[in-house]
C-alpha positions in Angstrom: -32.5 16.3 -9.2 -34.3 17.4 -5.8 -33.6 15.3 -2.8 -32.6 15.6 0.6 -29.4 13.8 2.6 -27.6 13.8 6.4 -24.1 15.1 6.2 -23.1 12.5 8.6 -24.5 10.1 6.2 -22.2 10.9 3.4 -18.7 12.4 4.6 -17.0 9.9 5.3 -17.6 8.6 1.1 -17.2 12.3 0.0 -13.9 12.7 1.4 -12.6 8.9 0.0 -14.3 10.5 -3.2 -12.5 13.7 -3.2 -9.0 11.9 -2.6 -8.9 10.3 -5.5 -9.6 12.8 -8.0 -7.1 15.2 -9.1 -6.8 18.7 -7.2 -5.7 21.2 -9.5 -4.1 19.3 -12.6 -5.4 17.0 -15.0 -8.7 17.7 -17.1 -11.8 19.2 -15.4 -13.9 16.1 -15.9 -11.7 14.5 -14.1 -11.7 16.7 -11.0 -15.6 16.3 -11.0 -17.7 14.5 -8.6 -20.8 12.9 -9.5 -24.2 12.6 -7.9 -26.4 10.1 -8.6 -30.1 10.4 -7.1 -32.4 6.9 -7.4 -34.4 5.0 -5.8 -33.8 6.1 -2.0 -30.1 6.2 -2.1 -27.4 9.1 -3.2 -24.2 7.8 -5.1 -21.2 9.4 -4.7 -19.0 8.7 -7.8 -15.4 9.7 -8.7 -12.8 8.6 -10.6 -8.8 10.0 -11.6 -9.6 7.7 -15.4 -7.9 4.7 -13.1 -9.0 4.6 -9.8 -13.3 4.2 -9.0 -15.0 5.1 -5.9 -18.9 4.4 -5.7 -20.4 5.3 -2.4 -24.1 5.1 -1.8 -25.7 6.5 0.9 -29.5 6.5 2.2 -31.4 10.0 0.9 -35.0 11.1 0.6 -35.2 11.6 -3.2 -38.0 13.8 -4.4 -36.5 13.6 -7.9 -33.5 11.5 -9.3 -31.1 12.8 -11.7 -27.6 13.0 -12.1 -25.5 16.2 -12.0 -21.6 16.9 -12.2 -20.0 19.2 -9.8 -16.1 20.6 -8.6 -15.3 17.6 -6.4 -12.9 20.0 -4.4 -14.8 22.7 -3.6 -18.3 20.3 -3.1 -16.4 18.4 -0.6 -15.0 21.3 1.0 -18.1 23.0 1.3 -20.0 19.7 2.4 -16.7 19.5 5.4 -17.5 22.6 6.7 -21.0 22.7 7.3 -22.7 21.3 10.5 -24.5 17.8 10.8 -27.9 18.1 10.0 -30.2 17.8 7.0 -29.0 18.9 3.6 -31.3 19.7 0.6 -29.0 19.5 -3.0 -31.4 20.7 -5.9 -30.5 21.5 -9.4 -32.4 24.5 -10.4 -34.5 24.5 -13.6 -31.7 25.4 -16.5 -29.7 22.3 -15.2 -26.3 24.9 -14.7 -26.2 25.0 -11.0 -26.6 22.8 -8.1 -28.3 24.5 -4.8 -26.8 23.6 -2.1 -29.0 24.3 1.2 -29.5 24.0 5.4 -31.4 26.1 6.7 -30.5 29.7 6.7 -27.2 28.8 4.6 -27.5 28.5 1.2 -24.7 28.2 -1.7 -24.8 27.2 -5.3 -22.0 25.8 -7.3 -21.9 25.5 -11.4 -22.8 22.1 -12.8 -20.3 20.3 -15.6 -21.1 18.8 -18.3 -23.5 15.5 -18.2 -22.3 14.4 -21.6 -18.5 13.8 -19.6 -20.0 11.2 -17.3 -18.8 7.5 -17.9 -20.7 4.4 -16.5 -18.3 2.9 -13.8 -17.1 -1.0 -14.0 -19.4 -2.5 -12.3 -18.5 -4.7 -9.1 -18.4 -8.9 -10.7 -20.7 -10.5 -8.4 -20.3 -13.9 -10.0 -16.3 -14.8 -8.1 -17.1 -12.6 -4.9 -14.7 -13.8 -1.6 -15.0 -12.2 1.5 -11.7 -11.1 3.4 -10.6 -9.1 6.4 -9.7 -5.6 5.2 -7.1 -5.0 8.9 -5.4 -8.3 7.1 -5.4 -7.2 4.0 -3.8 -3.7 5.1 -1.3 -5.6 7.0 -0.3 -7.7 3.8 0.1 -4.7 2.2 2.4 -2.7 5.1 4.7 -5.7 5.1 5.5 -6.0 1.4 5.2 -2.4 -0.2 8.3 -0.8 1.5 9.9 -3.7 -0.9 8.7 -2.1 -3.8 10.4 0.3 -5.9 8.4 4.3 -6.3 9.4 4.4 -9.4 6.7 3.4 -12.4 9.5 3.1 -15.1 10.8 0.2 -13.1 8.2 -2.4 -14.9 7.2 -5.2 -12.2 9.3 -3.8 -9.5 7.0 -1.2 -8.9 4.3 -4.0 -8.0 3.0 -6.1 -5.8 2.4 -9.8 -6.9 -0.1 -11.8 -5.9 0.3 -15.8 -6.6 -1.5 -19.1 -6.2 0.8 -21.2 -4.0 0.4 -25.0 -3.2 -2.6 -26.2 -1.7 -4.8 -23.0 0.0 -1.8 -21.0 0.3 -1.0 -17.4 -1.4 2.0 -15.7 -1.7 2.2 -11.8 -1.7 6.1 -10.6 -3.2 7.3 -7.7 -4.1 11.4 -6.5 -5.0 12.7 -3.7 -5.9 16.2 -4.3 -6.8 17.9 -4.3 -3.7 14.9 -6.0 -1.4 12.6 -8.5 -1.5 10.0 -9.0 0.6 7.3 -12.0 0.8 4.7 -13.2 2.6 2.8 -16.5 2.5 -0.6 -17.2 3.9 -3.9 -19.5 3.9 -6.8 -19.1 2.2 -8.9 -21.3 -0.1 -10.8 -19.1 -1.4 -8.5 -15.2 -2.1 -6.2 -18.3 -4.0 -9.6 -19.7 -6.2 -10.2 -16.3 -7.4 -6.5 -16.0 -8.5 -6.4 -18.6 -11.4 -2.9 -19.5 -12.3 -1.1 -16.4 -13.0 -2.4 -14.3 -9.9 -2.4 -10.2 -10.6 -0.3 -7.4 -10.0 -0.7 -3.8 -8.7 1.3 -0.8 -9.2 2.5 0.8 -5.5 0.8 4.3 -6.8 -3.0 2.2 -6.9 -1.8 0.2 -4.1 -0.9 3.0 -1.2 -4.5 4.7 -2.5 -6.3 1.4 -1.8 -4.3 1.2 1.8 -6.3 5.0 2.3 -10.0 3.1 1.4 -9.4 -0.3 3.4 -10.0 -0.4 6.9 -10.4 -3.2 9.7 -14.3 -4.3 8.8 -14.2 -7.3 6.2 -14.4 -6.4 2.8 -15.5 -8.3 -0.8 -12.5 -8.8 -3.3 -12.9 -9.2 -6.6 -11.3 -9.7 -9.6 -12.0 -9.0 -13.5 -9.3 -9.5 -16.0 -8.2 -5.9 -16.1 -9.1 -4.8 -12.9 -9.3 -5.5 -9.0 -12.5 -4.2 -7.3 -12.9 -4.4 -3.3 -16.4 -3.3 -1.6 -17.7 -3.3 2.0 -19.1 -6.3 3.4 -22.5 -3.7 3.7 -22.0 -3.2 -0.4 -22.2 0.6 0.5 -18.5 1.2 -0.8 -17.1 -0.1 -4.2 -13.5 0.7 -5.1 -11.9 -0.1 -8.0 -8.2 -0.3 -9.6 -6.6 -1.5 -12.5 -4.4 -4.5 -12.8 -1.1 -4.2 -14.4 -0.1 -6.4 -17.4 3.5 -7.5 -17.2 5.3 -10.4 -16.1 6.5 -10.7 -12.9 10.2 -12.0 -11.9 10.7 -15.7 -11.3 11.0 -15.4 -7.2 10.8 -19.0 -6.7 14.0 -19.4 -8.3 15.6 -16.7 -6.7 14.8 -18.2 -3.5 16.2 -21.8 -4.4 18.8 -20.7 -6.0 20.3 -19.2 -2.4 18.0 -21.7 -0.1 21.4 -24.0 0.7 24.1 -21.6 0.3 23.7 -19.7 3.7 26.7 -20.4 5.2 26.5 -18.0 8.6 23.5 -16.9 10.9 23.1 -14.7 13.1 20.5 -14.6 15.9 19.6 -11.3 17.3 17.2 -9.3 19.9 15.0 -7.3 17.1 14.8 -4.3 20.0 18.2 -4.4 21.0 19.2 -4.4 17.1 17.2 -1.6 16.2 17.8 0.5 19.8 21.1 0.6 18.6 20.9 1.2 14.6 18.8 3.9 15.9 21.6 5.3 17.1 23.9 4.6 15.1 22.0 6.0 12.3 22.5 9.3 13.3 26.3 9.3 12.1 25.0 8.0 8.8 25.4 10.7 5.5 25.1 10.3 2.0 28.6 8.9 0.9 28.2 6.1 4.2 24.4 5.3 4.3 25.7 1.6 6.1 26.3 0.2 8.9 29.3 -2.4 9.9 28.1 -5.7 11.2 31.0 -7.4 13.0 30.7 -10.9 14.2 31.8 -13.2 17.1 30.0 -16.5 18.4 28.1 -14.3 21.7 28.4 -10.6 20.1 28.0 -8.1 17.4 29.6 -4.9 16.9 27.7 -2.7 15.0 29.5 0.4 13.6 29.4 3.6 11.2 31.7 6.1 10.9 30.2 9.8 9.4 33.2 11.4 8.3 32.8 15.1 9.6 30.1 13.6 11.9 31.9 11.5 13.9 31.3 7.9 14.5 29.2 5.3 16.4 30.3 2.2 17.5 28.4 -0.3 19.7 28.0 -3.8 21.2 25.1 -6.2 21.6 24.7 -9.7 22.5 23.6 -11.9 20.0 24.5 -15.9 18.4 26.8 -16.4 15.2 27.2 -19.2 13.9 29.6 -19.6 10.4 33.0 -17.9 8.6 31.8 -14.7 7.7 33.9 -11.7 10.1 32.1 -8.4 8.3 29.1 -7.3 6.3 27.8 -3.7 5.7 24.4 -3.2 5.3 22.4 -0.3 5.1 21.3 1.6 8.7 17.8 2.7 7.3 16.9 -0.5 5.3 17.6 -2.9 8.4 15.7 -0.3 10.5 13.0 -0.5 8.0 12.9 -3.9 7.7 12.6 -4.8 11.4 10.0 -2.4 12.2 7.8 -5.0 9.9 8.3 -8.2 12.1 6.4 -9.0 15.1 9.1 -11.5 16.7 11.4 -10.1 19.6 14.0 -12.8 17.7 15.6 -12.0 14.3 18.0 -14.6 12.2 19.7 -13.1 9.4 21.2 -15.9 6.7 24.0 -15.0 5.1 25.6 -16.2 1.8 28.7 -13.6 1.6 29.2 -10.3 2.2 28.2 -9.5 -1.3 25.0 -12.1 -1.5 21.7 -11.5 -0.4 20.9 -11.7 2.9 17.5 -13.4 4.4 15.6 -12.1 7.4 13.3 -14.2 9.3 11.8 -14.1 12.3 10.5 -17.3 14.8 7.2 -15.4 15.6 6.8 -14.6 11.9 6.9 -18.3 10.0 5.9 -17.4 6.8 7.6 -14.3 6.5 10.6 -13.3 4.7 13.0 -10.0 3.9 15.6 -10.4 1.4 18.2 -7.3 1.3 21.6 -6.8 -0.1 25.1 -5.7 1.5 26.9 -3.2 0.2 30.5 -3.4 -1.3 33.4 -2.7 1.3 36.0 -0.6 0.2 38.8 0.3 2.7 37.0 4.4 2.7 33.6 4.3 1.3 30.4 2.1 0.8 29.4 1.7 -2.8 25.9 1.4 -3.8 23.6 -1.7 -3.1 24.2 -4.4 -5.7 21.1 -5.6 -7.3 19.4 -9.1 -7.1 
């Protein structure tokens, strides 16, 4: 391989490509980054055995070739160097890869061609294009719903469904939250058959780094979920996961007529004061105390050796319920992901899930539980 290639051309790909592979665990194919000389473009190829990344970028290729290098040091190298012209030639033995521009010149050891494997390639034939800032968003709003741990089965996904008509619905729970969000479009819900997919939060906060606001193609195999830029430059790739997914339709008509109270409520004024209040929060009381009257709500923790906060806001209650307890940073969480300056929370009971919904946000929903009360402490959250 002999060709020659801007570094302004390809850094931006080679440091996506050298955040996905493993840096100092996990086999040394694994941590290698390939480069693939053809035609008059340089592909950038790496891979963790789950994740793919396939850049390709413009290069003037005396001769093709593939070679195998430390993705790590390559890219580090490759960071560090000056804009400009960069010649990459492998030297006649096919064990190193010269790396040169103008008085600098570095070699690095090649790896093994016989431990390349072709990538999946990108299925042309149900192609949709879609806006890569939405998609992030969808993303942001549901993933802090689902759980980190990979043990937990389908609540350490994100689902994606077919709803009625054009409309999809994006879910995910964890146990003690449940977050959804619904939206239009004909064609991201054609390319999701009946069952939709699901992705694991450790692929999905990787493919949060690769998306940005351009429009993106999205695609779908049945094992895997592939996105590429609208320019077809970029191809990332991710595997599905293969397990079935709760019923959250019937969670959500199963509580859909029993909320007895609600509770209208500035979303800045609410979270000004958790803010607060979260300070007196510690391990034992991770809750806050929300007391209710028709025009107000008290909002109050008490920290034990840290003291105790106690505050009052102006809000509208309608209903029986006097107290609930719910947790300070999961409220604070929650609320940071709507966009209304008005928040109504539905309540069931005090030990029932709670809804979240906001007017500016229609097809938007948080579910969370309350904790137990017990005269001293706050017992853990109960699970849906």
């Amino acid at each position: 391989m002999f060709l020659k290639v801007r570094k302004e051309n390809i850094i931006d790909g080679l440091m996506k490509a050298s955040g996905i592979i493993p840096s100092k665990t996990g086999a040394a194919y694994l941590r290698t980054i390939w480069l693939k000389g053809e035609g008059d473009m340089l592909s950038i190829l790496a891979t963790d055995s789950s994740i793919e990344f396939v850049g390709s970028y413009p290069a003037v290729i005396s001769e093709g070739g593939l070679v195998g290098v430390s993705g790590r040091k390559f890219s580090e190298l490759m960071r560090k160097m000056p804009p400009g012209e960069i010649t990459l030639k492998v030297d006649a033995s096919g064990k190193h890869l010269h790396i040169e521009q103008g008085r600098r010149k570095y070699k690095l050891p090649t790896n093994e061609s016989s431990w390349f494997q072709e990538f999946t390639p990108f299925p042309e034939n149900n192609a949709v294009l879609w806006s890569g800032d939405f998609f992030r968003e969808v993303i942001d709003r549901i993933s802090f719903c689902i759980a980190d741990d990979e043990e937990l089965g389908y609540m350490n996904c994100i689902k994606f469904s077919p709803a009625e008509e054009d409309d999809v619905e994006v879910c995910g729970l964890n146990g003690h939250q449940f977050g959804l969000l619904r939206f239009a479009n004909a064609e991201i819900r054609a390319i999701l058959g009946q069952d939709g997919f699901l992705v694991s939060k450790r692929y999905l906060m990787e493919m949060r780094k690769w998306l940005t606001s351009a429009e993106i193609e999205i695609s779908l195999s049945d094992k895997r979920l592939f996105l590429r830029t609208e320019n077809q430059k970029e191809i990332f790739s991710l595997p599905l996961k293969s397990i079935v997914f709760s019923d959250y339709r019937n969670f959500i008509n199963q509580y859909k007529d029993q909320f007895a109270s609600s509770l209208i409520v500035d979303r800045h004024e609410l979270t000004d004061a958790l803010d607060r209040i979260f300070i007196f929060n510690t391990e034992a009381n991770k809750a806050t105390f929300f007391d209710f009257a028709s025009e107000e709500l008290s909002l109050s923790c008490q920290g034990q050796d840290l003291g105790e906060g106690k505050e009052q806001i102006g809000a509208q209650f309608s209903g029986e319920l006097k107290q609930i307890a719910l947790t300070t940073k999961g409220i604070l969480d929650i609320t940071s992901h709507f966009v209304s300056d008005s928040l109504t929370f539905d309540f069931v009971g005090p030990a029932a899930p709670c809804r979240i919904t906001g007017k500016d946000d229609p097809h938007y929903m948080v579910f969370t539980m309350p904790l137990e009360i017990s005269e001293n402490i706050y017992y853990n959250e109960e699970s849906m």
